[in-house]
N, C-alpha and C positions, 0 to 999 in steps of 0.2 A: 885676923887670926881666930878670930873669935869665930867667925863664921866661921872657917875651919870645924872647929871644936866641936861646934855646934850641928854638925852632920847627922842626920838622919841614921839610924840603927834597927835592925830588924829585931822584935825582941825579944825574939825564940831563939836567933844566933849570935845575934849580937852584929854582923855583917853589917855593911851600907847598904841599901837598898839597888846601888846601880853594879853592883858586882853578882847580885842573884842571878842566877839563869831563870829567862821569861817561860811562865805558862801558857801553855796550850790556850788559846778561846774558847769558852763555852756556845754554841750553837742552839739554835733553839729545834727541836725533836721537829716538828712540820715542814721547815726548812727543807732536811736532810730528805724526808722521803719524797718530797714533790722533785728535787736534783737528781732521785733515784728511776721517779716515773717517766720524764723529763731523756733521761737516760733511754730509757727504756722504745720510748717514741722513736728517738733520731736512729735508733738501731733497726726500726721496725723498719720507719721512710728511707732510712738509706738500702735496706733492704729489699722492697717495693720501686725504689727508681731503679735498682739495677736491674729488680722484674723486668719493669717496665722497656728499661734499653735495651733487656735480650731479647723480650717478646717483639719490640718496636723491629728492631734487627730482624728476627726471624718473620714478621707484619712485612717488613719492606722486602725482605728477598723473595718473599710468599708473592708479594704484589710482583714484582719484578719479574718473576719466574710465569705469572698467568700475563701480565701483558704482554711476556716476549711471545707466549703460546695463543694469544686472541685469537680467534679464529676471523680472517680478516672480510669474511661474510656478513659480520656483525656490521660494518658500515653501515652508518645511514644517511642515504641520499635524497636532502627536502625535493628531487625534482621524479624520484620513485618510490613517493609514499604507498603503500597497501593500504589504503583506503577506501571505505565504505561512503558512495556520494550521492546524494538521493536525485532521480530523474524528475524529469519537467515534461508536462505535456501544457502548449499554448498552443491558444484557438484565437482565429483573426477576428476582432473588431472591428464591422465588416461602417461603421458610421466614422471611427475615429483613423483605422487603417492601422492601428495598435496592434500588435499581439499580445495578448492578454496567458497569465502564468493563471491556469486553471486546476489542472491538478498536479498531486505528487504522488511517485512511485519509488518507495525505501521498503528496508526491511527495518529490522529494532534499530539500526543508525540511521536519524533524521541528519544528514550533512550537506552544506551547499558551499561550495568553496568561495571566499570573498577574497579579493587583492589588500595588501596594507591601504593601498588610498580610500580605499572604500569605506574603511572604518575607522567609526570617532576617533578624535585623539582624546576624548574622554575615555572611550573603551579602553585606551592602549594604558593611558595614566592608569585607570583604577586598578587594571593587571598588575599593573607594576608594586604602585604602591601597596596591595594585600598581598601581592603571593612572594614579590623578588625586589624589594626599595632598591638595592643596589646592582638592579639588572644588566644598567650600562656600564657598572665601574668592576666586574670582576670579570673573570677568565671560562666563568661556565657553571663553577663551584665555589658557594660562597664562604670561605671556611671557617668566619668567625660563626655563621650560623648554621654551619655543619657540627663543629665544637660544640657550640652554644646548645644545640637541640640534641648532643650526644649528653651532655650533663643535665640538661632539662627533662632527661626522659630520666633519670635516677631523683634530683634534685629539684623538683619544681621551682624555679626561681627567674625564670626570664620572663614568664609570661606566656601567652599563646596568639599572639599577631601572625607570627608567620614561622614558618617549620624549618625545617631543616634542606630542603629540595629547591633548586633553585626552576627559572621557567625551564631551561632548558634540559635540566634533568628531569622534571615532568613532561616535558614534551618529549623526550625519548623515553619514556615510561610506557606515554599514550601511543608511542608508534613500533615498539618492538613488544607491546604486552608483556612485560617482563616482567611479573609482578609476586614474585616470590621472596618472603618475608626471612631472608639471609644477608649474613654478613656478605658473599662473593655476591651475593646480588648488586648490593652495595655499591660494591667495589667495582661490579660493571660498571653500573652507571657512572659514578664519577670519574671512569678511566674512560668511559664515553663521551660525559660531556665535556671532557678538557681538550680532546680529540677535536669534537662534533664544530666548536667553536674554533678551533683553528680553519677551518673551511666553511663556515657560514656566520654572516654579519648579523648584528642583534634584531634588524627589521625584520630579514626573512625569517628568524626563529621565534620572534614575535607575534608575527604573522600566522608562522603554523600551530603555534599554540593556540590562538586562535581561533582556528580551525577546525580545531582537534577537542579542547577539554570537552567533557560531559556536561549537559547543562540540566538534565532533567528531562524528561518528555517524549525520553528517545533522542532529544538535541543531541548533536554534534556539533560546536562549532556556533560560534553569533549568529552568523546569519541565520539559521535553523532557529535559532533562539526567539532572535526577532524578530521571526516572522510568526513563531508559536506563540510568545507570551504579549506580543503587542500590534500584531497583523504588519507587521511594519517590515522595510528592506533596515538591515544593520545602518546602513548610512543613515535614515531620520531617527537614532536615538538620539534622543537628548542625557544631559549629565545622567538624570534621576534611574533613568532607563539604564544606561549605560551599566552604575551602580548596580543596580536590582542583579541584572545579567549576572552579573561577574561573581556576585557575592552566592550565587546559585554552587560555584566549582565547589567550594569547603566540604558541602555535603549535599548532592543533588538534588534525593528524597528531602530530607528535611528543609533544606532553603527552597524548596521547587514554589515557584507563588501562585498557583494552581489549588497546589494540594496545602501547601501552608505557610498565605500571603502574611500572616502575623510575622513569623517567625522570618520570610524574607523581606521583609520591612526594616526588621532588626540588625539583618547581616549588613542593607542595603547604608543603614547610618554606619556601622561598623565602620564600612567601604570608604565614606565619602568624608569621613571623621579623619583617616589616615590621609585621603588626599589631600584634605586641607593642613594638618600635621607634616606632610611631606613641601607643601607649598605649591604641590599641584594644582588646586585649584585657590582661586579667592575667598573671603569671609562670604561675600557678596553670593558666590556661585553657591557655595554650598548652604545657605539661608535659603536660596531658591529652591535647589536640587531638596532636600527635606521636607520645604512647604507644598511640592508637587505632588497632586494627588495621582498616584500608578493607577490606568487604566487597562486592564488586560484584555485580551481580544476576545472578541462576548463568542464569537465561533468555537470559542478551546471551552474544554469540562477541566469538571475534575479529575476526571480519568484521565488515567496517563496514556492509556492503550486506544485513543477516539478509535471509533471507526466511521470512515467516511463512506457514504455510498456514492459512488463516482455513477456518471449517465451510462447508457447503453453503449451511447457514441464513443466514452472514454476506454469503456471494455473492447467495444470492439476497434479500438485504437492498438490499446495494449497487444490482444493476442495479433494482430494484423503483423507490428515490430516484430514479436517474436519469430511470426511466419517467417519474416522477410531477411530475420538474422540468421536462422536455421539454411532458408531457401539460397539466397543470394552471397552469406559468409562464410557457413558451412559451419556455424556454430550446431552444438548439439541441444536440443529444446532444453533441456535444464539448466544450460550455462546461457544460453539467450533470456531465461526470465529473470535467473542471476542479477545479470548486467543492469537490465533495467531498475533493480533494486540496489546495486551498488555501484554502477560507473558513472551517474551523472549526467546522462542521455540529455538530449534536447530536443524532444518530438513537436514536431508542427502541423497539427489537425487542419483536415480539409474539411473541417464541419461546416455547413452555415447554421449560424448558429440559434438564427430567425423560424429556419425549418427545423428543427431538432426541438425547439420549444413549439411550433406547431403539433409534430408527431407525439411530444410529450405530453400534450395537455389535452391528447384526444385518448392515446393508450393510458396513460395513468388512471383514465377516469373509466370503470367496467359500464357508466352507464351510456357510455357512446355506442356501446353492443347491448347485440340481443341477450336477454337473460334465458334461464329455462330454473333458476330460483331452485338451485341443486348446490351440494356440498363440492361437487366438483363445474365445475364450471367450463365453457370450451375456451379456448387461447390463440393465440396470434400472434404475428410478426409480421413486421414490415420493415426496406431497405425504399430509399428514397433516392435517384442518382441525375446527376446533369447527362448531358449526352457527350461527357469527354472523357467520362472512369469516375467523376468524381461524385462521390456517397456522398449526399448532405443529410442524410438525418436516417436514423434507424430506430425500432423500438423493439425490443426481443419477449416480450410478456405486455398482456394487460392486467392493469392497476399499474399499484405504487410497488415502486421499486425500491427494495429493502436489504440490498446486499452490492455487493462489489464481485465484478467479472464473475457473474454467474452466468448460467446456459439460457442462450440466446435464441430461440426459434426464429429469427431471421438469418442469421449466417451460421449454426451449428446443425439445425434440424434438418434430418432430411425426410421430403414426404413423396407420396406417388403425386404426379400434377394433375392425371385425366387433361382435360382437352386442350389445358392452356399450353400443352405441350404440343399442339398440331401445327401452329407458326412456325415452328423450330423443326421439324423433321419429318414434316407432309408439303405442308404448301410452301413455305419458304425456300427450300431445295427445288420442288418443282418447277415455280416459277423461275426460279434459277436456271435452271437447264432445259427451261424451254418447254416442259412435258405440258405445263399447261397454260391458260392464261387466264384472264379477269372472269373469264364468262364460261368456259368450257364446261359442257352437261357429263355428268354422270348418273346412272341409273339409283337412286336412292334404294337399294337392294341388298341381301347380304350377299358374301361370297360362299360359295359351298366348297367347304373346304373339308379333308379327311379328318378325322381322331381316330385315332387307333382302332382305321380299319373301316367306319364306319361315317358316311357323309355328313355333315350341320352344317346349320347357318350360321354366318361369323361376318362382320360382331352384331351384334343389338343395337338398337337404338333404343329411347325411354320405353319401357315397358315392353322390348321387344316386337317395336313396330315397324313397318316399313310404308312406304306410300308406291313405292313400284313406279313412280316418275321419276322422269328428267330432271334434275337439280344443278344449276349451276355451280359453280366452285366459289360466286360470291355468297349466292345464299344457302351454301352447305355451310361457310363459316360462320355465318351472320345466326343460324342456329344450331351452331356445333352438332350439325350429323353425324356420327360414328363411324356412318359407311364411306361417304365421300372421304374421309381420309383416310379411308381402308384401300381402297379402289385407290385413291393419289399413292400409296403408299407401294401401293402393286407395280406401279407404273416407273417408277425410279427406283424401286429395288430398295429390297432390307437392308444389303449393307454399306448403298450410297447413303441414303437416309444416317444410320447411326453416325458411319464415319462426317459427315456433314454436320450433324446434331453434335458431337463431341470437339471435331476437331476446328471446325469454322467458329461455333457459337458457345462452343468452350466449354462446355457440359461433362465436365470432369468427373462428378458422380455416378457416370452411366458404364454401368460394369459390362464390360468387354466379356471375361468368363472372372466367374468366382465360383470357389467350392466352400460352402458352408454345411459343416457335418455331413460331410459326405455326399451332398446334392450340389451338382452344379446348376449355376444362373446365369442368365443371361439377358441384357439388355439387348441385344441386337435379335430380338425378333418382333413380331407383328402387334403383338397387344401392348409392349411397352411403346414405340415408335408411334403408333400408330391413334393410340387411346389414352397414352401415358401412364399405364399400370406396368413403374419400374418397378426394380427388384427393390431397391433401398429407397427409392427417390432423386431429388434434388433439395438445394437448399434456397431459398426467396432471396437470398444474393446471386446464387448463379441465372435465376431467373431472368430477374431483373435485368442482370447487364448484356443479357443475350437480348433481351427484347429493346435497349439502348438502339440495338440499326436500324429498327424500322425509324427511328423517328430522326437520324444524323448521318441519311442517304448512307445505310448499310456497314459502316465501320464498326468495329469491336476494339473499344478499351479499355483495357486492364482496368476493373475498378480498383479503386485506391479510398482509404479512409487517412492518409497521412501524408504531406507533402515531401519530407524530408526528416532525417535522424540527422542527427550530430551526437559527436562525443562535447566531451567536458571542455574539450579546448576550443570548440566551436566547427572542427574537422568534420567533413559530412559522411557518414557514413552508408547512408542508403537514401535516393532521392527517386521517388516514381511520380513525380511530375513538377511542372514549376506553376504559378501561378497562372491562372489565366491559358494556359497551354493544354491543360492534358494530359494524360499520361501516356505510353507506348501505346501505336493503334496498327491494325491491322483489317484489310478487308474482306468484312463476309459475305456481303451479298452485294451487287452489281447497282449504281445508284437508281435506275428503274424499277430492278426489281424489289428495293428497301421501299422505293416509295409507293408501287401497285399494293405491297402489302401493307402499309397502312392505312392507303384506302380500303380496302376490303378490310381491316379492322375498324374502321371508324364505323361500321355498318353492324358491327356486334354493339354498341351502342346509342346508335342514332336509326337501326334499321327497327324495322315494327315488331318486328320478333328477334333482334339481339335479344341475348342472354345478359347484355351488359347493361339493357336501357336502363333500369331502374338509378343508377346511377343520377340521370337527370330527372326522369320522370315521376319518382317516389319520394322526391324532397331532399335527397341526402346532398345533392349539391346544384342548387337549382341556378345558383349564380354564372354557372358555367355555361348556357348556351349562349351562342356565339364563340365559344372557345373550342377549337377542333381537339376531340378525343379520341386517341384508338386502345381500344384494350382486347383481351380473350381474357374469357372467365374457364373454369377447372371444375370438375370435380368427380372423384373418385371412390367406390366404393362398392358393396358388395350387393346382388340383388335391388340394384335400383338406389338404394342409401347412399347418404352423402356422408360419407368419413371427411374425407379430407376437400375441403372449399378455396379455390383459389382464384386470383384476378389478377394481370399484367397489364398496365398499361400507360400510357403519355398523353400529354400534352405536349405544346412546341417547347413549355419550359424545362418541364422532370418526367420520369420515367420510374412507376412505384409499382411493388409485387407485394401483395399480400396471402399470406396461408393463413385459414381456420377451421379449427377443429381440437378433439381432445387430444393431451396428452396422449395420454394411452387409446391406441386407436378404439375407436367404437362409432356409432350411427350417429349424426346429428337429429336434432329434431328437426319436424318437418320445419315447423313455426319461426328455427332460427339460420337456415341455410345459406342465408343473404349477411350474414356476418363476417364476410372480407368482402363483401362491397361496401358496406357501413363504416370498415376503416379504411379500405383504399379511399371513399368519396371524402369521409370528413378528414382527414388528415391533407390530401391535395384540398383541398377547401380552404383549407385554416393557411396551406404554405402560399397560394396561388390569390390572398386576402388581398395584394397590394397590384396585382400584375393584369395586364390588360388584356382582354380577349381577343385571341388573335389566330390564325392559321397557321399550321406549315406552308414551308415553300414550295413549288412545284419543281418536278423534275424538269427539264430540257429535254429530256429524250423520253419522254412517256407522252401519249398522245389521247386525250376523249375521242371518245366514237360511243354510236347507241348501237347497242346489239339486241339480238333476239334472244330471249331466255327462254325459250320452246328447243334449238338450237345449240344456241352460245357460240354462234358468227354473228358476223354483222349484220345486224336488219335489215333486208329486205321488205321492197315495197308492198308484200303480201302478208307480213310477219303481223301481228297483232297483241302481244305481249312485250313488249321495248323496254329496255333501261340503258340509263348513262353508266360508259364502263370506259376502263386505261388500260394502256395496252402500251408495250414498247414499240418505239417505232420498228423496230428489226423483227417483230414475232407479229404483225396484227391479222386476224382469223378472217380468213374470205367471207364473203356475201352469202347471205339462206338465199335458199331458192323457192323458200316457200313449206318446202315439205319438212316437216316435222316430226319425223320418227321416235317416238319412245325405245327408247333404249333399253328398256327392261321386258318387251316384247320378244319370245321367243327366246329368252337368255339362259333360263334353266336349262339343264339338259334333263331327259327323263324321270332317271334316277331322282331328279333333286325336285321336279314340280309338283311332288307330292308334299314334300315340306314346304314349299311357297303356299299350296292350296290351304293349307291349315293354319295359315294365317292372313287375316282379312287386310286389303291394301287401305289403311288408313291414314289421312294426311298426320303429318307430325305434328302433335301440340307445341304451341309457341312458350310453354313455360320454360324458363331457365332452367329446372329440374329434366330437363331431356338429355340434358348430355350429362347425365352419371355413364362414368365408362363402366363398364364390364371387362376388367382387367385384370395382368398377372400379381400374382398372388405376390404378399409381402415376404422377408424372406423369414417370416415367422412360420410361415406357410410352408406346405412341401410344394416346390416348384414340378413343371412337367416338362420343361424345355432344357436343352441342352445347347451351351455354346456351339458357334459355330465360327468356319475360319472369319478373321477379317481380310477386308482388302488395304494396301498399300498407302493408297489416296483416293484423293475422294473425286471422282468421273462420271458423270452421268452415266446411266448403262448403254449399253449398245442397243438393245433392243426393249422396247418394255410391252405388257399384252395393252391390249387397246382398253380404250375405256367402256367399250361396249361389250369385252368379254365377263363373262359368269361362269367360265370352265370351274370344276372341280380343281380345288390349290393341293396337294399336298403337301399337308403342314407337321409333316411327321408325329410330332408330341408338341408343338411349339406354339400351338395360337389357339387352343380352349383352356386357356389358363380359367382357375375358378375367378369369381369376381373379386376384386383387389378388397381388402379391408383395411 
């Protein structure tokens, strides 16, 4: 009770203490506003997530609404990439039987397509582990590192190993160039590569990746890589390499190890840090891969933009493809040089490669020529050819050659020939059709012919001589008389001649008619035919492969500088000839008459007054006797000058054409005229080092007989001037009978023996300077001739004036052209 009593009392009321009403808590002031700010937040984020869900909603119907509208053109299909693939030109290995990867044809894409077996599986790991670790394990799109690199780019905090794109959104990056810095860009891509990967497996998009990234250099693609930064095919990289490559994609210029090996040294441990991190490689590999010292390829600069200077042979490789894509596929020239720079071509050179370093180390060097120690100096070109079409070697300039498919004065220039053109559209046609044979006399005489109105002699010989004797048709060649293939020229007609010269020996540069400002020209008359002053010329390739018949009983083959083209899958696109075969042939002269006229060439060289002796006689290739030679030498020019210098000629092995003279036409000097026999002789010198002196074969139907050269029948037992001559068995010349008539007796007619009197009959100097032709003007020049019709085909004429006529010609305007310059 006491306790009772004893209760507690409040003692301001007096109350019990358990009957008060409780107060309030006191809170402390800090509390209260942080509960307010606190507040304040969760209103903000609940605010911002429902942002979030309408924008997400209206994000996803946005997405919805553009993928239902994709335009379904955007497809991409790995088996029709629009890719830039750089071509190939290889040349045989004529010791190993290799073909050898010689040059390369791209534009700014360096690309060479390789298969996944081809390359490292170091390559394929260090891809993996720097640009995509979970390449194999996701759907296209990586999204924790699509997330991840959407908040990294606000919040720095993951790091910077690898971005946000996975490979295969990079490799549709690199093949649809899509590269604008947008959200719906974005959203392509990842609507593409979620796509892209339902229809292709991680190899093949591994692979194109591959293929595809930029690597610096112009690179496209590994292979391009490794063959620019370490001369190597992608299949010989090792780890270290492999590394280097790969670590180049992040940023080309500045990882390029070229321009800044420091700095790709750095990426390269980056690279090999994460393999071994990923467990791609072992402790072991990657100790090795770091201690490897990277050697680059001592060929590469520093420059990104090298330029290479490809040979004469690879130039005239190149434009030859283009011919052949234009001619044969009906490409237009700019989309043919296209290709070669982006389709990945596979050209296979007919060079040999032995003669090509011949002709190389004679033209590069000016002192294989004559000098005349001037700011301008004269120049040359030579085309070098077997007897089936095929080119093995060519040089377009002397010296050193300083640029890439620049102009060639072997296969681009075209000059007047003068006499080396008489084989081709005097004698070679004659013999053909019978008009004449090995020995036949003609009056070494001009013809008198009209000009407007008034009679001359036509043409000239050196210095406007004559000797008023009988001359045979061997020894009218043997010292390129002017007249004798005037008088052959009379005798088979102007426009058998042309059509013959163009159509049989392919002489495509000889203009039919052309009108230039106003004046027409014409090849199809007497001065060009006959003396070779064309309007434009020819080029020392078409030379060449017309003078291929004398020496492979008469056929004409398509010269060719490239065996075959292929595309990128190995598909052949253009093939003009196979190995060892040839290329397309066709017949131009009868096999008797290819092989009469190389003997009556071989006497331009080996006779006592050829034009061509020097060849052997003067030192320039003295190795050569006992090796049968036929050539015609050329030369063209005004008043007696030699502009333009030229030589055609074989052996049993090659068949070589040289032109020399200046750029821009002008006179040679006396002292240096012999300057394309200096590089016909040392260049067949240097190819002909290893090959044995040998003959041609003889025909079966060509027969020796000795004739009379007072005549030009067979000699008779009364005859006293004899030579050995060939003759077909179906044309051979009857028997002299002794008498020996000068043919230029009584030939003039009245009118014209006034102008023979005024000129004294002097025998022809034996200098090679006698046959400067006196011929049609260039077409710089005002011509005086006018086309004329052609005929159909090509027919001997029915009738021709004899060889012992000198009637007055009328030549309308057509045959005193001024002298050629």
């Amino acid at each position: 009770m006491s306790d009772r009593i004893s209760e507690q009392h409040d003692t301001s009321t007096g109350a019990p203490r358990s009957d008060r009403p409780d107060r309030k808590k006191q809170r402390p002031k800090g509390v209260g506003v942080t509960l307010k700010v606190l507040s304040i937040i969760g209103k903000v984020l609940l605010s911002a997530l429902l942002i979030m869900v309408i924008t997400g909603s209206i994000v996803a119907g946005a997405m919805t609404i553009y993928i239902m509208k994709m335009d379904k053109g955007t497809d991409i299909d790995l088996g029709q990439m629009n890719l830039n693939y750089t071509s190939f030109l290889y040349e045989k290995d004529d010791v190993t039987g290799e073909w050898v990867k010689t040059e390369e044809y791209h534009g700014q894409e360096n690309r060479t397509w390789v298969d996944f077996d081809q390359i490292p599986q170091y390559m394929k790991d260090a891809a993996v582990a720097i640009e995509d670790q979970r390449f194999y394990q996701h759907k296209g799109v990586d999204w924790k590192r699509t997330i991840g690199a959407m908040i990294n780019s606000f919040v720095p905090i993951y790091g910077g190993r690898q971005g946000g794109s996975t490979i295969t959104q990079q490799l549709i990056k690199n093949l649809t160039d899509d590269t604008d810095v947008s959200f719906s860009r974005k959203i392509r891509e990842i609507m593409r590569a979620l796509e892209f990967e339902k229809t292709n497996n991680k190899d093949d998009i591994l692979c194109a990746y591959l293929n595809t990234i930029a690597l610096g250099s112009g690179c496209h693609g590994v292979q391009a890589a490794a063959n620019k930064y370490f001369g190597k095919d992608v299949s010989q990289l090792n780890l270290a390499e492999c590394a280097s490559i790969i670590g180049i994609t992040k940023y080309p210029t500045r990882y390029n190890p070229l321009l800044y090996p420091e700095n790709n040294k750095e990426r390269q441990l980056t690279v090999l840090a994460e393999m071994l991190r990923q467990g791609k490689i072992s402790q072991a590999e990657y100790d090795e891969a770091v201690a490897y010292p990277l050697e680059f390829n001592p060929s590469s600069t520093l420059e990104e933009d090298v330029t290479h200077v490809q040979s004469w042979y690879s130039d005239m490789v190149f434009e030859d493809v283009v011919d052949s894509l234009v001619e044969e596929l009906g490409y237009d020239r700019k989309y043919a040089q296209t290709m070669l720079f982006t389709q990945g071509l596979r050209i296979y050179s007919a060079v040999d490669r032995d003669a090509q370093a011949a002709v190389e180390e004679v033209y590069s060097d000016p002192s294989n020529f004559p000098s005349i120690k001037a700011a301008s100096e004269p120049q040359s070109g030579i085309v070098v050819m077997d007897y089936t079409g095929r080119i093995v070697a060519t040089a377009g300039a002397i010296g050193e050659k300083t640029d890439t498919r620049v102009f060639s004065r072997a296969t681009m220039a075209k000059r007047q020939t003068g006499s080396s053109i008489k084989p081709l559209t005097t004698y070679g046609p004659a013999l053909e059709f019978d008009k004449i044979t090995y020995s036949t006399v003609y009056p070494d005489e001009p013809l008198t012919i009209k000009q407007n109105g008034k009679l001359t002699k036509w043409p000239p010989n050196y210095n406007d001589r004559w000797s008023y004797k009988n001359v045979t048709v061997q020894k009218g060649l043997e010292k390129s008389l002017n007249t004798i293939s005037a008088r052959i020229l009379e005798d088979i007609g102007i426009d058998a001649s042309f059509d013959f010269a163009k159509d049989r020996f392919h002489l495509d540069s000889l203009i039919d008619s052309e009108e230039i400002n106003g004046i027409t020209y014409t090849d199809r008359d007497r001065s060009p035919l006959a003396l070779g002053g064309m309007t434009k010329g020819l080029t020392v390739l078409e030379m060449t492969a017309a003078f291929q018949t004398f020496g492979n009983g008469g056929l004409y083959y398509e010269p060719y500088s490239f065996y075959r083209v292929e595309d990128a899958d190995g598909n052949v696109l253009i093939e003009k000839a196979k190995e060892g075969e040839g290329s397309s042939a066709s017949r131009t002269l009868s096999s008797d008459t290819a092989y009469i006229m190389n003997r009556l060439m071989t006497q331009v060289v080996d006779g006592s007054s050829g034009t061509g002796r020097e060849i052997r006689n003067n030192g320039y290739w003295p190795e050569s006797k006992g090796m049968e030679i036929f050539a015609k030498t050329g030369t063209s020019g005004a008043d007696n000058d030699s502009t333009n210098v030229w030589i055609v000629g074989g052996t049993p092995y090659y068949v070589a054409g040289v032109w020399y003279g200046f750029d821009t036409p002008k006179a040679l000097p006396k002292s240096i005229v012999n300057g394309a026999k200096y590089g016909w002789a040392k260049s067949m010198r240097g190819i002909h080092a290893d090959l044995e002196n040998i003959k041609f074969p003889a025909d079966d139907s060509v027969v020796m007989r000795t004739y009379c050269e007072d005549s030009g029948l067979l000699a008779g037992n009364s005859c006293t001037h004899k030579k050995l001559g060939y003759y077909k068995k179906t044309n051979i010349p009857g028997v002299c009978n002794g008498i020996h008539k000068n043919l230029s007796d009584g030939a003039l007619n009245d009118e014209s023996s006034e102008l023979a009197s005024s000129t004294p009959a002097v025998s022809q100097p034996e200098s090679s300077s006698q046959e400067v032709s006196s011929s049609s003007p260039a077409v710089s020049e005002a011509p005086s001739s006018q086309a004329s019709e052609s005929q159909s085909s090509i027919e001997p004429p029915a009738s021709s004036s004899s060889s012992t006529s000198s009637q007055p010609v009328d030549s309308g305007s057509s045959s005193t052209h001024r002298p050629a310059a």
